[in-house]
C-alpha positions in Angstrom: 62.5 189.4 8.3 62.9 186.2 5.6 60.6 184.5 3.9 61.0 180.7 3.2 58.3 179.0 0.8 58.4 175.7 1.6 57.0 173.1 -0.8 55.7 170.5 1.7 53.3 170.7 3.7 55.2 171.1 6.9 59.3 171.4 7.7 60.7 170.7 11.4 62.3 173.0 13.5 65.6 171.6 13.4 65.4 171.8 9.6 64.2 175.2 9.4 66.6 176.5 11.4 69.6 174.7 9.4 67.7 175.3 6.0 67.6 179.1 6.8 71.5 179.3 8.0 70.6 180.3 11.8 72.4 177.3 12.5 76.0 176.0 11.4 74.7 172.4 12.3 71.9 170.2 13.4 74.1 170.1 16.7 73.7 173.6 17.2 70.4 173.8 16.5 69.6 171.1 19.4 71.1 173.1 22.4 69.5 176.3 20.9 66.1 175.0 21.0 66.8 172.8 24.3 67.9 176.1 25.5 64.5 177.6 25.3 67.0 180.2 22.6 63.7 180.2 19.7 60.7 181.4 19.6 58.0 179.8 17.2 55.1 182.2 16.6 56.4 184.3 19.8 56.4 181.5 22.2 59.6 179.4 23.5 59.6 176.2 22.1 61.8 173.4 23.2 60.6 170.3 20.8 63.1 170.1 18.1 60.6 168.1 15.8 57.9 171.2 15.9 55.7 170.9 12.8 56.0 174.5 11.2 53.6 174.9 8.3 52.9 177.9 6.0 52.6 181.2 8.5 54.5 180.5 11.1 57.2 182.7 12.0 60.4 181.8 13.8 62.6 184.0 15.9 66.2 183.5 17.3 68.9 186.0 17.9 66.7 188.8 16.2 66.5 187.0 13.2 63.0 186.4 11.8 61.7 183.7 9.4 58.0 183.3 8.1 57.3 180.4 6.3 55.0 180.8 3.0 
């Protein structure tokens, strides 16, 4: 598991995911999410603009992010 501190008070999926090298590009990380491919607090979730604030936790490919 990672932890990312963000220093806003939200980051988007797609920039998460990019920020926290699960994906190579913002390409990528489109058909992984619209694949149904990452999990956001241990649900699917297919919206690529997902608000993620403090305490959320991320999943793809066994790889674990929680936000702080």
């Amino acid at each position: 598991m990672t932890e990312i501190k963000i220093q806003t008070a939200f980051i988007k999926l797609d920039a998460l995911l990019k920020f926290a090298n699960l994906v190579s590009s913002g390409g990528e990380a489109k058909l992984r999410i619209a694949a149904g491919e990452v999990l956001v607090n241990g649900a699917p979730c297919r919206m690529r603009g997902k608000k993620l604030v403090p305490g959320d936790t991320v999943t793809m490919d066994g790889q674990t992010v929680v936000l702080r």
